[in-house]
C-alpha positions, 0 to 999 in steps of 0.5 A: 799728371796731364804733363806726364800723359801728353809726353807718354802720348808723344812718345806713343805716337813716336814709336807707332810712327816710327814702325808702322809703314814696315808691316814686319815691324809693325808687327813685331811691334804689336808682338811686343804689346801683346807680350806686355799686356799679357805679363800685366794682365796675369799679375793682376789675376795672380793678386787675386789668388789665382794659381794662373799659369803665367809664363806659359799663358805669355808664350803661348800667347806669342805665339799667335802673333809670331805665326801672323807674322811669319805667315804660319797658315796651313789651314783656314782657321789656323789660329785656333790650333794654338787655341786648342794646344793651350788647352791641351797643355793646361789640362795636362798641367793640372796632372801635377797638381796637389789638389783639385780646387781651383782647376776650373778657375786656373786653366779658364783664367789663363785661356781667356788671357790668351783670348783676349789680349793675344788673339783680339789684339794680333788682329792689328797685324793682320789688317796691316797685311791685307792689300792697303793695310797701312791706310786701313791700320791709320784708320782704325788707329785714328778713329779708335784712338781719338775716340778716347782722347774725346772722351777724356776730353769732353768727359773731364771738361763738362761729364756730369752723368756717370756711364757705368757708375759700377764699373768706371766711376769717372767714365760719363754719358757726355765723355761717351758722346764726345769720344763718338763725335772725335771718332766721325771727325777722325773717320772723315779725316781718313777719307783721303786715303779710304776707298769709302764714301762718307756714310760708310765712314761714318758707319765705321766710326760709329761702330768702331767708337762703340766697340772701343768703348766698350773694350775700355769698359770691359778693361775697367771691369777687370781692373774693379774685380782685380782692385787696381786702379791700372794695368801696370805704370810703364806709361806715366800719366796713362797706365800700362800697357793693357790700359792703352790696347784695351780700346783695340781689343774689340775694334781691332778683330771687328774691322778686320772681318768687316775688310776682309768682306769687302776686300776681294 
């Protein structure tokens, strides 16, 4: 297992390498991650019997990112019109319907897919076209990424006390510390190419491993309500494709509203 891990983790890093200085690759790149984590994340809510709208949820989805791409903004928070056309259509599906039941519980399910995996991980596209934003993009990578290989690390080695018992059995208090101290060194690491001192990088690292962890978590919480033990297998030895993006989903949009405050 730990083989089939270090060599999906090569090809990862590989893939990322190979397209990240490109911002329209980049991007293209991210479009097909979301694109993956949605298909994995309506699977899981369809074993649960949820009459979710799947291909609709992916293409609406694709959307969101293909418009920061191509630099679709005719209006300040632009994003939300395709928000509120997926809700729109969703309402108008449920015309066709047979029955009522379940209604509330479809077009919830199919929205927050969208939300989550689209709308929070497309976040990475925009900070990679801010002014800077391959350095900022490495960053936030490095420090939320090696927060989790920390806390597998340190939390297979020495983890004695559960986390979160309830939701992640194997996640631990000294796995969570250890992804923490991995996230400062990997900011620190950043410092060459950050136009930032090192307690604002040490803020950053913090919070970020924080908001990391808590998007793993969240992940697991899915997984438990679904009863899978990962997303999908298109990553042997890590999972799927949700499984890798999931400590993103929270670092990703919080960052990115942290730059743009600071950015003029």
């Amino acid at each position: 297992m730990l083989i089939k891990r270090i060599i999906s983790a090569t090809v990862l890093i590989g893939i990322i390498a190979g397209v990240i200085f490109l911002d329209w690759l980049c991007a293209l790149m991210a479009t097909l991650f979301i694109i993956g984590g949605l298909y994995e994340y309506f699977v899981m809510i369809e074993n649960k019997g949820i009459k979710i709208y799947k291909y609709f949820g992916i293409g609406m989805g694709t959307i969101i990112p293909l418009s920061i791409m191509l630099r679709f903004e005719p209006t300040k928070n632009w994003e939300l019109l395709f928000i509120v056309l997926a809700l729109f259509f969703l309402i108008l599906m449920q015309f066709k319907r047979r029955d009522n039941q379940g209604v509330i519980v479809d077009i919830s399910t199919t929205l927050f897919g969208i939300l989550y995996v689209s709308w929070f991980f497309s976040f990475i596209i925009k900070i990679r076209y801010l002014p800077g934003g391959l350095g900022y993009l490495v960053a936030l990578l490095l420090i939320t990424k090696l927060g989790d290989i920390g806390a597998f690390l340190i939390g297979s080695k020495w983890g004695k006390h559960p986390l979160l018992l309830r939701i992640s059995p194997k996640k631990t208090l000294e796995g969570s510390i250890g992804g923490l101290l991995f996230s400062i060194l990997g900011a620190f690491f950043c410092k060459s190419f950050l136009p930032f001192s090192y307690i604002q990088l040490l803020m950053i690292a913090i919070g970020l491993s924080i908001l990391g962890q808590l998007g793993d978590l969240s992940e697991s919480l899915l997984k438990r309500d679904c009863q899978v033990k990962d997303s999908g297998s298109i990553f042997p030895g890590m999972g799927g494709v949700l499984d890798e993006i999931d400590s993103l989903l929270f670092s990703a949009p919080v960052f990115y509203f942290y730059l743009s405050s600071i950015i003029k």
